[in-house]
C-alpha positions in Angstrom: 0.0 0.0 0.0 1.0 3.7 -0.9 2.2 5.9 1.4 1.1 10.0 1.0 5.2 10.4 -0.7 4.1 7.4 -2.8 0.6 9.2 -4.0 2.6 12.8 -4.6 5.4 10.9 -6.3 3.3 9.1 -8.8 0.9 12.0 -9.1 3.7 14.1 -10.3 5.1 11.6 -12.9 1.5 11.6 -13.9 1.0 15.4 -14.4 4.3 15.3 -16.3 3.3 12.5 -18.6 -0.2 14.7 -19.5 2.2 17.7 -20.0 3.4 16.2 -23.1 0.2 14.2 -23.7 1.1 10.9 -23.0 -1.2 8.4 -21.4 -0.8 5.5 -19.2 -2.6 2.0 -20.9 -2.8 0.9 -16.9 -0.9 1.8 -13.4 1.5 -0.5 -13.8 3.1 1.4 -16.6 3.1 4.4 -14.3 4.7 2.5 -11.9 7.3 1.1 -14.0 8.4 4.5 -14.9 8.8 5.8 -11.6 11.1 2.5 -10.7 13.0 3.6 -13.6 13.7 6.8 -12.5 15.0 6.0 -9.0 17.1 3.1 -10.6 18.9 5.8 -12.8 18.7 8.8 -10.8 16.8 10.7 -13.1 13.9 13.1 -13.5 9.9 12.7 -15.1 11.3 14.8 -17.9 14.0 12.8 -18.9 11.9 10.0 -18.5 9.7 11.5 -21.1 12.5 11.9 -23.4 13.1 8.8 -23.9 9.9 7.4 -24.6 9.9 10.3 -27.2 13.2 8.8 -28.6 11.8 5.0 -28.4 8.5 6.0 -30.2 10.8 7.9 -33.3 12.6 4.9 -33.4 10.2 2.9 -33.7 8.1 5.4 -36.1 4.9 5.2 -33.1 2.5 8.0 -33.6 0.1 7.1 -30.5 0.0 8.7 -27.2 -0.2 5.9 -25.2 2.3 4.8 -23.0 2.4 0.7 -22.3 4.4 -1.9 -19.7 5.5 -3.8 -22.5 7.4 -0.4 -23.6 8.9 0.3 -20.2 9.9 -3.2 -19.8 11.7 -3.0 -23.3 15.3 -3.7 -23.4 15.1 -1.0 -26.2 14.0 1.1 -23.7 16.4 0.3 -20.7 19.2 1.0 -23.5 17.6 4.4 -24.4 17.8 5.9 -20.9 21.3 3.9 -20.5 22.5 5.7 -23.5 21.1 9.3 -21.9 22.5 8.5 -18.6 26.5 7.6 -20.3 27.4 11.3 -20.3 26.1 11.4 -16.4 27.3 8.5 -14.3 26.6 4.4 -14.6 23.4 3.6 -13.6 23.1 2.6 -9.8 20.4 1.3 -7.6 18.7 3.9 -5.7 17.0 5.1 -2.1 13.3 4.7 -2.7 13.1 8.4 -3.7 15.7 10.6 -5.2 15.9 14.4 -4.4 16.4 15.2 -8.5 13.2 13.7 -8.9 11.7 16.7 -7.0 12.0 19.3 -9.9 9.2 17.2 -11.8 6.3 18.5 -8.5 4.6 21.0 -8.2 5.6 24.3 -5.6 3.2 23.1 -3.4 4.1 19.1 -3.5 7.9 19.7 -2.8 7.3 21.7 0.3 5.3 18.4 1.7 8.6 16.9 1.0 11.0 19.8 2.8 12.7 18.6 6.0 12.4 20.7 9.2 14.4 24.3 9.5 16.7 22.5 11.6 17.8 19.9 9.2 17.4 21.9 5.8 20.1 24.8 7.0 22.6 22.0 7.5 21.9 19.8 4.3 21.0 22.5 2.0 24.5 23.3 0.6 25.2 19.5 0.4 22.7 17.8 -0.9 22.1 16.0 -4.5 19.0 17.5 -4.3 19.9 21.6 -3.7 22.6 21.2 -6.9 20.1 19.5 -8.9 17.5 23.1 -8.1 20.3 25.5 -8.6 21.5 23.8 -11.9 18.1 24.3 -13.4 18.0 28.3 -12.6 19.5 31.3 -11.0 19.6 31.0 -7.2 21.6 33.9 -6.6 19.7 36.7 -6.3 21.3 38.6 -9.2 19.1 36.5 -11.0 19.0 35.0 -14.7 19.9 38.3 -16.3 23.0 38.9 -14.3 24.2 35.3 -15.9 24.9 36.7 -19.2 28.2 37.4 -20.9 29.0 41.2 -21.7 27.9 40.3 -25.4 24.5 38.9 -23.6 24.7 35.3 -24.2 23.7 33.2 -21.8 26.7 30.8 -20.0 26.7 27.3 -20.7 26.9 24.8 -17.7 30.6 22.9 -18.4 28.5 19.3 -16.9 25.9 20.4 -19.7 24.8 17.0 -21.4 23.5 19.1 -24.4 27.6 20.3 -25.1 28.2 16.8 -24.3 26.6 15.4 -27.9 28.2 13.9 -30.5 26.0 14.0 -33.1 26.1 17.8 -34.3 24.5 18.5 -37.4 24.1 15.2 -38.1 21.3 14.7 -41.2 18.8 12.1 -40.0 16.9 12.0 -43.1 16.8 13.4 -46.7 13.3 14.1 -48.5 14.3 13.8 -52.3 18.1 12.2 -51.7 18.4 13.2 -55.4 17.9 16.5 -55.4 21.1 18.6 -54.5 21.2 21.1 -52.0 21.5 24.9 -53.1 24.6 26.8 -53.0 25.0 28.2 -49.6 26.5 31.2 -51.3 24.1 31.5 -54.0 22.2 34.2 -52.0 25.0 36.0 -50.3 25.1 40.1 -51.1 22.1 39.2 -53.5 18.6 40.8 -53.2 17.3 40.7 -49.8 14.7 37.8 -49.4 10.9 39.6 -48.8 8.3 37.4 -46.5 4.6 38.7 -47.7 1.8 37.7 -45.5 -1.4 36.1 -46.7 -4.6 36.4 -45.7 -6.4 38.5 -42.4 -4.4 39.3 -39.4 -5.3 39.1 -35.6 -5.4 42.5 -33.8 -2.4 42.8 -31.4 -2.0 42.0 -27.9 -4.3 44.8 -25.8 -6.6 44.8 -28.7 -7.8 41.1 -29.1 -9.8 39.6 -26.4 -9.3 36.3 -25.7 -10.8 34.2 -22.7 -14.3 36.0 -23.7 -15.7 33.2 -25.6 -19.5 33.0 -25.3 -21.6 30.0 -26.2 -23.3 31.7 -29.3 -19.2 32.0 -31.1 -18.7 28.5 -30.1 -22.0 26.9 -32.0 -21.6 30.1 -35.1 -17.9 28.4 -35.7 -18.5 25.0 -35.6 -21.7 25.6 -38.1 -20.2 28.2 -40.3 -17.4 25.5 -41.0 -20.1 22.9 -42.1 -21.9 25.6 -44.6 -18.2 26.3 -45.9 -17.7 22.6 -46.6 -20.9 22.7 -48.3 -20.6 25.1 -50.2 -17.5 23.4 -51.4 -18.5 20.1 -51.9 -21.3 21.8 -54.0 -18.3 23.7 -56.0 -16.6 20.2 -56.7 -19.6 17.9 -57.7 -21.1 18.1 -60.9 -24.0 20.3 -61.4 -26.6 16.7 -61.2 -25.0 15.7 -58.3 -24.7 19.0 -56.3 -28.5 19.8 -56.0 -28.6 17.0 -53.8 -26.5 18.2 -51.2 -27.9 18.5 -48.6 -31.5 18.4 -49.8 -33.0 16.4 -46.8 -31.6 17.0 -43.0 -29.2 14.3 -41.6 -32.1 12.8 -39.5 -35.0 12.5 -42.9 -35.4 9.2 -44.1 -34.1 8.9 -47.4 -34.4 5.9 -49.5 -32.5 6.7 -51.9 -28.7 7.8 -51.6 -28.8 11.3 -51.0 -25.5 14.0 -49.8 -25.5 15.0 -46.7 -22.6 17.3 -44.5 -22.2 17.8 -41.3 -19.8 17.0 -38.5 -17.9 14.0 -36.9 -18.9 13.4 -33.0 -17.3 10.4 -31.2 -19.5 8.8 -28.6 -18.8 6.3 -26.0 -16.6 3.7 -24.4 -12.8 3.5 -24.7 -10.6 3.7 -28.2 -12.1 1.1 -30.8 -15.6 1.1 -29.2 -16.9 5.1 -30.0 -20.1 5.5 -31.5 -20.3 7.2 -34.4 -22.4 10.5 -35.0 -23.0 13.0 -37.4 -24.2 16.2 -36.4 -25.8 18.6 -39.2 -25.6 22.4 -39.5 -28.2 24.5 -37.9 -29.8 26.2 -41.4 -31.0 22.2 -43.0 -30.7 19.9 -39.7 -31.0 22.1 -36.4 -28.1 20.5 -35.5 -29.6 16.8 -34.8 -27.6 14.2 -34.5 -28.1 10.4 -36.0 -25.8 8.0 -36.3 -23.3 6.9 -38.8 -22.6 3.0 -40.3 -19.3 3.0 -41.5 -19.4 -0.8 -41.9 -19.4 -0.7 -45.7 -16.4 1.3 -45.9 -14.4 -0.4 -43.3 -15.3 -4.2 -44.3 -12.9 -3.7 -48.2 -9.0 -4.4 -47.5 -9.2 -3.2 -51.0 -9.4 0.9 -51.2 -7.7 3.4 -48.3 -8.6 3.5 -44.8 -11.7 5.5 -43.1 -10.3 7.6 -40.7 -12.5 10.2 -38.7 -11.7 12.3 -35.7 -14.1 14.3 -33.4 -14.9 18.0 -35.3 -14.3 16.8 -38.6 -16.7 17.5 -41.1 -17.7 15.3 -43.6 -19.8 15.1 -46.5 -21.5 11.4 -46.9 -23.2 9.9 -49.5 -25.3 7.2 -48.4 -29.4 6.1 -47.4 -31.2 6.8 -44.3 -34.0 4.1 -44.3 -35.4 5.0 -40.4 -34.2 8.6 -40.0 -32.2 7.1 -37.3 -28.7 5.9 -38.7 -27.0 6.8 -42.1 -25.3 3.8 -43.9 -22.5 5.6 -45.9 -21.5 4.1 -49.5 -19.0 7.1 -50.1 -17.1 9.5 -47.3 -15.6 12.6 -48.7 -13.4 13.8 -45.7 -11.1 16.0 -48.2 -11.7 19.3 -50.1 -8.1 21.1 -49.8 -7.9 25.2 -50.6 -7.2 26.7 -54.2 -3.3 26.5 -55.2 -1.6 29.6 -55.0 -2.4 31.8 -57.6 1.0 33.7 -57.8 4.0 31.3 -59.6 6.6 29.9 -57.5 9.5 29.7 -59.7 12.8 31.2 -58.0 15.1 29.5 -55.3 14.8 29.5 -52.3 16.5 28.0 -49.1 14.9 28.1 -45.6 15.7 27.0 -41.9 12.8 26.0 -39.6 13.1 25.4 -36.1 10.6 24.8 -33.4 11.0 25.4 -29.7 11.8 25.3 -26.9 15.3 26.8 -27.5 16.5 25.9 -24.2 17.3 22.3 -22.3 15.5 20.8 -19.5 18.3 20.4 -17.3 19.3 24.3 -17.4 18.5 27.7 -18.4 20.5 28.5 -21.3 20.0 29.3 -25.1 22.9 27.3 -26.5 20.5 25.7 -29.0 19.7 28.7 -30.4 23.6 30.0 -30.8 24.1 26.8 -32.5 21.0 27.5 -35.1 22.2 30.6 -35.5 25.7 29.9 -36.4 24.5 26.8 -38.7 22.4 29.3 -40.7 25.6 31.7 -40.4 27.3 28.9 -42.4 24.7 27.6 -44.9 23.3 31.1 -45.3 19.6 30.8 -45.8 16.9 33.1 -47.6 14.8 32.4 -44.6 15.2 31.2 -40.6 11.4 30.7 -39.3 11.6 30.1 -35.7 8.4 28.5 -34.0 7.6 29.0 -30.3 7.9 28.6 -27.4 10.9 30.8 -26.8 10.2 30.8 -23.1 8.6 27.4 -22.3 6.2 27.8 -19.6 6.7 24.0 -18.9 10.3 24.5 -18.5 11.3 23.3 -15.1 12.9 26.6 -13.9 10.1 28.6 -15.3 7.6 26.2 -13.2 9.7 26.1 -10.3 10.0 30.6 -10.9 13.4 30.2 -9.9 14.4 32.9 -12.6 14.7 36.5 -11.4 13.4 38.1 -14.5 10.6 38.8 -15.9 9.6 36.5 -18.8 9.6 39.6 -21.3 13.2 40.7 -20.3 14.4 37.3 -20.8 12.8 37.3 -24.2 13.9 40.2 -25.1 17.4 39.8 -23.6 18.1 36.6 -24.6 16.1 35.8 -27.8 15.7 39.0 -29.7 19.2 40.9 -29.4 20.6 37.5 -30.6 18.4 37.8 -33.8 18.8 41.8 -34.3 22.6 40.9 -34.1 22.4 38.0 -36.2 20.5 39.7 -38.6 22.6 42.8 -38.9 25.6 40.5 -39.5 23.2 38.5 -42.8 21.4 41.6 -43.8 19.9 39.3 -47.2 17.8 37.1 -44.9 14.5 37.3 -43.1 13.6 35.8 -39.6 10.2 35.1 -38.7 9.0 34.8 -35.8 6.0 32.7 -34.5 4.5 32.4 -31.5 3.0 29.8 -28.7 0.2 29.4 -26.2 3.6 28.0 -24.1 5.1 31.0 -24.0 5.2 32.2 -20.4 5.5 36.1 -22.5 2.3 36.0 -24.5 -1.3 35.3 -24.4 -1.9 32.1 -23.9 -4.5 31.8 -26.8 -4.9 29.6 -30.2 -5.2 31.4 -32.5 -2.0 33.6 -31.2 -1.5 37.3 -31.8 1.7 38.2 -33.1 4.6 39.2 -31.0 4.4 43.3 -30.1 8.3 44.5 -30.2 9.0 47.0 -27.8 10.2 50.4 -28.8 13.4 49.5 -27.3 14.1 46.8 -29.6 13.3 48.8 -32.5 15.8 51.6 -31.9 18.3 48.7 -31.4 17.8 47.4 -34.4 17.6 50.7 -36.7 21.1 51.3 -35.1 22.2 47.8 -36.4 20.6 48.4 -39.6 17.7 45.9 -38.7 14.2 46.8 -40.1 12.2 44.6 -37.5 8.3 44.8 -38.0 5.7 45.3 -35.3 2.3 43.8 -35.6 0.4 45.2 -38.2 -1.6 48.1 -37.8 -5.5 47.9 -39.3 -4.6 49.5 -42.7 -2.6 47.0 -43.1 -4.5 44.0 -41.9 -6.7 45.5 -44.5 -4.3 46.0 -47.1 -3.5 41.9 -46.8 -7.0 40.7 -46.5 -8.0 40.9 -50.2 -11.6 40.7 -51.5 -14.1 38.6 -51.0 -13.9 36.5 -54.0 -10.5 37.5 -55.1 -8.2 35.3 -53.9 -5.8 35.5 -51.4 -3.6 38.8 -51.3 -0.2 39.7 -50.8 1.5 42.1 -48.9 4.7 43.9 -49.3 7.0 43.5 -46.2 11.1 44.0 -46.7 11.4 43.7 -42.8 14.4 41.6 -41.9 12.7 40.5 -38.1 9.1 40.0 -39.1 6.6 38.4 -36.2 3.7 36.6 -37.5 0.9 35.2 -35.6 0.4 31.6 -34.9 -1.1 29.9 -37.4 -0.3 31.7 -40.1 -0.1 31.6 -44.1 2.8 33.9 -46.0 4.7 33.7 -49.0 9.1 33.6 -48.8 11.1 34.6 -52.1 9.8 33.7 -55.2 6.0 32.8 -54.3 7.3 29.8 -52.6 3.9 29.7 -50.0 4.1 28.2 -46.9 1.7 27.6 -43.9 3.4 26.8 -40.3 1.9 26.3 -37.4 3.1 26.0 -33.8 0.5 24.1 -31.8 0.6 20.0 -32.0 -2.3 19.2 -34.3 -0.4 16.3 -35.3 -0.5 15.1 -31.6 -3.9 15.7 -31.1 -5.0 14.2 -34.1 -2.6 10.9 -33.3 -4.3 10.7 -30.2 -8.6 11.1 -31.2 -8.0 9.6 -34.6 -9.8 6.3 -35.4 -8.8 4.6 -38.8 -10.4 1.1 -39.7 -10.3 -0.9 -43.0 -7.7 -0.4 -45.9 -4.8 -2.6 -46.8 -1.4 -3.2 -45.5 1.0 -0.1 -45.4 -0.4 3.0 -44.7 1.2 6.0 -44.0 -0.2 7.2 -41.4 2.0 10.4 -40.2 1.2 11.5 -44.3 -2.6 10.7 -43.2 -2.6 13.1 -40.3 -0.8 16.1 -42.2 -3.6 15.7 -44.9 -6.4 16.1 -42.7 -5.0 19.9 -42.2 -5.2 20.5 -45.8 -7.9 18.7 -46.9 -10.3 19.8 -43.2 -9.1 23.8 -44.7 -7.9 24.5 -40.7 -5.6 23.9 -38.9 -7.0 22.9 -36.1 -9.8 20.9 -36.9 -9.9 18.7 -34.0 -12.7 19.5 -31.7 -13.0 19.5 -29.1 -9.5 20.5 -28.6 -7.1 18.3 -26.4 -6.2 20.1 -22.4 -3.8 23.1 -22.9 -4.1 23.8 -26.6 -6.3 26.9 -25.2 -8.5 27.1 -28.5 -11.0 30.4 -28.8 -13.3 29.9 -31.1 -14.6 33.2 -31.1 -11.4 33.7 -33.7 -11.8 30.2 -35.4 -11.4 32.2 -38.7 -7.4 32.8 -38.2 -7.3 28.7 -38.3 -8.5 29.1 -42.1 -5.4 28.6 -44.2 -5.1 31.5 -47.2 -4.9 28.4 -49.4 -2.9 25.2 -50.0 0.7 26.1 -49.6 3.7 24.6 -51.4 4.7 24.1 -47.9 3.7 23.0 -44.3 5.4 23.6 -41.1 4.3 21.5 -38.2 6.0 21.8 -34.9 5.0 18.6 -33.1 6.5 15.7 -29.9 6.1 13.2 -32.6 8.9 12.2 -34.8 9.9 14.7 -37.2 10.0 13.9 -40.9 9.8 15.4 -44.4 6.7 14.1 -46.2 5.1 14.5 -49.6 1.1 15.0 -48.3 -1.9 14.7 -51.1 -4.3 17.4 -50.1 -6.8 15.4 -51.8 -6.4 11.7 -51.6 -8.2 8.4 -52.7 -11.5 8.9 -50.0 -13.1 5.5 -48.9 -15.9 4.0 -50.9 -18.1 0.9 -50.6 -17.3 -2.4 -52.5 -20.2 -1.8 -54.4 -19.6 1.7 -55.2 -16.2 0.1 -56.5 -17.4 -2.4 -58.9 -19.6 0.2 -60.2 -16.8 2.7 -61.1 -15.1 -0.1 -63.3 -15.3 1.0 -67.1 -18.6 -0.9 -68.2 -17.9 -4.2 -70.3 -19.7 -3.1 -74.0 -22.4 -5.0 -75.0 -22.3 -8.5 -76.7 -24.2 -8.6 -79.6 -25.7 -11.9 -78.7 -27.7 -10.3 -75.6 -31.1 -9.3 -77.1 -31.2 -5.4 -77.0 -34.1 -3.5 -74.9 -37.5 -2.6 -75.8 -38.7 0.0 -75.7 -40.4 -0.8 -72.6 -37.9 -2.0 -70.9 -35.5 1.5 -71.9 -34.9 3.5 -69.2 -36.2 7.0 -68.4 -33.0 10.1 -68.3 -33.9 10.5 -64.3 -33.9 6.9 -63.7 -30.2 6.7 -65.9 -29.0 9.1 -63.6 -30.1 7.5 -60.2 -28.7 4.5 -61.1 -25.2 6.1 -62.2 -22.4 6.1 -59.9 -21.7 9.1 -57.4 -19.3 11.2 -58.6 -15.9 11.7 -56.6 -15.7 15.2 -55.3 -12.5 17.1 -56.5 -11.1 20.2 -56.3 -9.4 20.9 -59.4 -7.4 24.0 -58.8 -5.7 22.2 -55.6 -1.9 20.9 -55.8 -1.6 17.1 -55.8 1.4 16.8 -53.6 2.0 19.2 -50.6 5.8 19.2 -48.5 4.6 18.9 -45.3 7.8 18.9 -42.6 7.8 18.6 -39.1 11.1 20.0 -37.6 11.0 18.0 -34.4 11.7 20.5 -31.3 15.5 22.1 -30.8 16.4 20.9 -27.6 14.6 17.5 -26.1 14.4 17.1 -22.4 18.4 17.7 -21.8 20.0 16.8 -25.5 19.7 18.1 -28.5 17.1 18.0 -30.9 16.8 18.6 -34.7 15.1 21.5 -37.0 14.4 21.4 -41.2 16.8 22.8 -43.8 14.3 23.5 -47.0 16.3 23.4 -50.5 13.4 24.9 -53.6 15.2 24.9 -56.7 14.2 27.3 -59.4 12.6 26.2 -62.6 9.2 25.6 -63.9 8.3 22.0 -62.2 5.7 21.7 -59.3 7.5 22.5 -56.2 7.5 18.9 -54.4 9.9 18.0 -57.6 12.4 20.0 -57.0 12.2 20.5 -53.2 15.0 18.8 -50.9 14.3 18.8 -46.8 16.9 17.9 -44.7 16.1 16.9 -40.8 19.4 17.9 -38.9 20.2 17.4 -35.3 21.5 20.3 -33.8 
């Protein structure tokens, strides 16, 4: 039996697991981790690392954490393999003191020994050089531990300057594509970023945490007209007067089209029921269920795969008004291409935070981007946040005497003014995250405000560095109705874009980024049955960005993503982009995504799209009696596939992986776009570098 140590300890390895969205299949797992720990002598966090390294190993999207994969001698050989650069593993006490950093404030002082003992063991212990290697203790504070040129100063014990596997490639997307000249830019013409589509009003002017019921339900149903209105735009005229001609919950005889969106119901993963809700103007929002059987029973065609808040368009009968049994699911209609010409070069960095390890305070990832990019001279650096993790231990702990502004503004954006005065032909961009302890923790995110400080700073480096933009220009970028997409005009050389966000880099190249873990979410809600052998399924989870037209389409949203639907518009992409940048935990990678793939249909549905055999000229033709009517032709035809013609067929998608990882290093993206006349994926090389 647990003691009330035992229930804080585990509790806290528990809160640290959810941190990073990571669930435990039973207690014993949990248990098994915490074991771990004391064996090695080692923290929740690093813990967490390497199940993040087992599951990239092993290319595992799911969220789940099993005893089988703590048992794992794959596993044991991943934390023996953190722990080399530390000490040997050794059996421990039944609690460690370094374990402390992964409670809470207010668990760790049911764990502080009396006055008495404390002031004798507190300059001693394991424990108190554990704390004060995670932050400033002195009270000079974090911003007194800088270097007269304001760099932070490494720990000399730091495992992160410990690795040995610096800018290391761990994959290549189009091996036969070269890489670009890393002096093919230099004292060229400065790179421009242009930003697509409406803007968010700045921090002080956008409201967030105001989210009344009436936005929520106008969002969710202003999406399912949209999707109507686009499945209608990609049917054939015949076809499109039925959608939506009955409400989800009128029997229908006949197969009729019918949108609306994707609700999960019920027991555990595998065993969720099924709904469809319909839009409020043809349905009233009723529910009925949906029979996926047909689709899911072919090993033949792809996989169904819905999530809670997708929406959907289904073709299919309603014989009781109580359950739709789908023939055809059309969970895909992806944005217009771009319509300006991507046809110049360009080469861009991507990173994703955090910046800093978990074992200390420091921003020597980000020197070491910074001086790769120095090297390989990029058009473009796009950094995604956080820059100051919230869910950093020594932010947590608020062991850091600073404020969280001065410390990105001190440590993060004098390193980019000076790196950009020194490259003055490339453009950073900056976006943010609802973990940044600086910044409103919302989704959508504002863009970053620079301080008047900064600005002067950087005009006396030579740095153009652009605030958020004021309404004339929000106005300026939003285009028409109708129109397309428009682009703006920005030369800045530090431009801060909100999160997500759509802009074009160089020569039209368009790309979309994001900085909150859709992919994550969508791992972990996604159910996908039927289909044959092989599927792809981080490529499946990218699509459903492109071809859902948000990028956030899971809802409802997973615990800290922080989602206001009273600005659900900003989550619109501008269109389909050349490229998309997903900062996710999962593993990173360098994918070619279809926007619009192969959507699941019936066996019958199948056989009936096979070209018709012509007919034999023994077979007696039809009277005249027995010819059929033009309306009874057409009811009998096949339902037409619903496609967008003016969308891309390939998409890069990339995931950069995050910077640093619990105490290592992590990796970030290196995008090669050749010029020339060829879609983009063709001549498009991604590198995934550890830093």
């Amino acid at each position: 039996k647990m003691d009330s140590d035992d229930k804080l300890l585990y509790a806290a390895f528990e809160r640290v697991f959810k941190q990073h969205s990571y669930v435990f299949k039973d207690k014993s797992a949990l248990a098994a981790c915490v074991h771990l720990a004391q064996e090695f002598d080692i923290s929740a966090e690093e813990i967490v690392h390497g199940i993040d390294t087992l599951k990239e190993t092993r290319e595992d999207t799911s969220n789940e954490v099993t005893i089988a994969q703590i048992e794992s001698k794959a596993f044991r050989d991943v934390l023996v393999k953190q722990c080399s650069n530390k000490s040997q593993p050794r059996t421990a006490t039944k609690r460690h003191l370094p374990l402390r950093a992964s409670l809470s404030e207010r668990e760790q002082q049911q764990f502080q020994p009396t006055p008495k003992r404390q002031a004798t063991a507190a300059a001693g212990t394991p424990g108190a050089r554990h704390k004060t290697s995670l932050a400033a203790s002195t009270p000079t504070g974090a911003a007194h531990q800088l270097t007269p040129n304001g760099r932070a100063t490494p720990a000399t014990s730091s495992k992160y300057a410990a690795r040995t596997n610096s800018r290391q490639v761990a994959s290549v997307l189009n091996d036969s594509v070269p890489p670009l000249n890393q002096l093919a830019n230099a004292g060229g013409a400065a790179c421009s970023i242009q930003i697509m589509g409406p803007q968010m009003a700045p921090v002080g002017k956008h409201l967030y945490m105001v989210e009344p019921l009436e936005a929520k339900v106008h969002a969710m149903d202003e999406r399912i007209s949209d999707w109507c209105d686009a499945l209608k735009a990609a049917l054939p005229k015949g076809e499109a007067d039925n959608v939506n001609k009955l409400s989800v919950g009128d029997a229908a005889q006949d197969p009729v089209w019918v949108v609306g969106r994707v609700i999960l119901e019920g027991g555990g993963e595998g065993e969720q029921q099924v709904l469809l809700e319909g839009g409020l103007e043809g349905s009233e929002g009723e529910r009925v269920r949906l029979d996926l059987s047909a689709l899911t029973s072919t090993t033949q065609g792809p996989p169904c795969r819905v999530f809670p808040g997708q929406v959907v368009a289904v073709h299919g009968t309603n014989p009781t008004g109580e359950c739709i049994l789908a023939r055809r699911l059309c969970t895909h209609l992806p944005a217009p291409a771009p319509a300006a010409v991507c046809d110049q070069a360009c080469s861009m960095v991507v990173a994703a935070g955090p910046f800093t390890p978990g074992d200390e305070f420091t921003y020597a990832p980000l020197d070491d981007l910074l001086q790769y990019c120095s090297d390989k001279q990029p058009d473009v650096v796009v950094l995604l946040g956080p820059f100051v993790d919230a869910q950093h231990p020594a932010v947590e702990s608020g062991n850091i005497f600073a404020t969280f502004e001065g410390l990105f503004q001190e440590e993060v954006l004098k390193r980019l003014v000076a790196w950009g005065a020194r490259h003055p032909h490339a453009r950073i961009a900056l976006v943010p995250s609802t973990r940044d302890a600086h910044h409103a923790p919302v989704f959508p995110t504002p863009s970053f405000v620079l301080p008047p400080t900064l600005r002067t700073t950087a005009a006396a480096a030579g740095v153009a560095a652009a605030a958020a933009p004021t309404p004339t220009q929000q106005t300026e970028r939003s285009g028409e109705a109708g129109a397309g997409p428009a682009l703006g005009t920005q030369g800045q050389a530090l431009m801060c874009l909100q999160n997500p966000c759509t802009f074009a880099a160089g020569g039209g190249l368009v790309a979309g980024a994001c900085s909150s873990d859709i992919l994550k979410a969508l791992a972990g809600s996604e159910q996908a049955k039927g289909g044959g052998p092989g599927q792809d399924r981080l490529g499946a989870l990218a699509s459903h960005i492109l071809g859902q037209r948000s990028f956030f389409p899971v809802y409802p949203a997973p615990p800290g993503t922080c989602l206001d639907l009273s600005a659900a518009s900003f989550l619109t992409p501008a269109c389909t982009p050349h490229l998309l940048l997903l900062a996710s935990d999962l593993a990173p990678f360098a994918k070619m995504v279809a926007p619009q793939p192969p959507q699941p249909t019936s066996q019958q549905q199948q056989q009936q799209q096979q070209p018709p055999y012509s007919q034999s000229p023994a077979q007696p033709s039809q009277s005249p009696a027995q010819q059929q009517s033009p309306e009874q032709q057409q009811q009998q035809q096949p339902a037409q596939q619903p496609s967008i013609a003016s969308a891309p067929a390939q998409v890069v998608c990339v995931n950069p992986g995050r910077l640093a990882k619990g105490g290592s290093g992590g990796t970030f993206a290196h995008v090669h776009v050749h010029s020339g006349q060829a879609p983009v994926p063709q001549r498009c090389r991604v590198e995934i570098v550890r830093v």
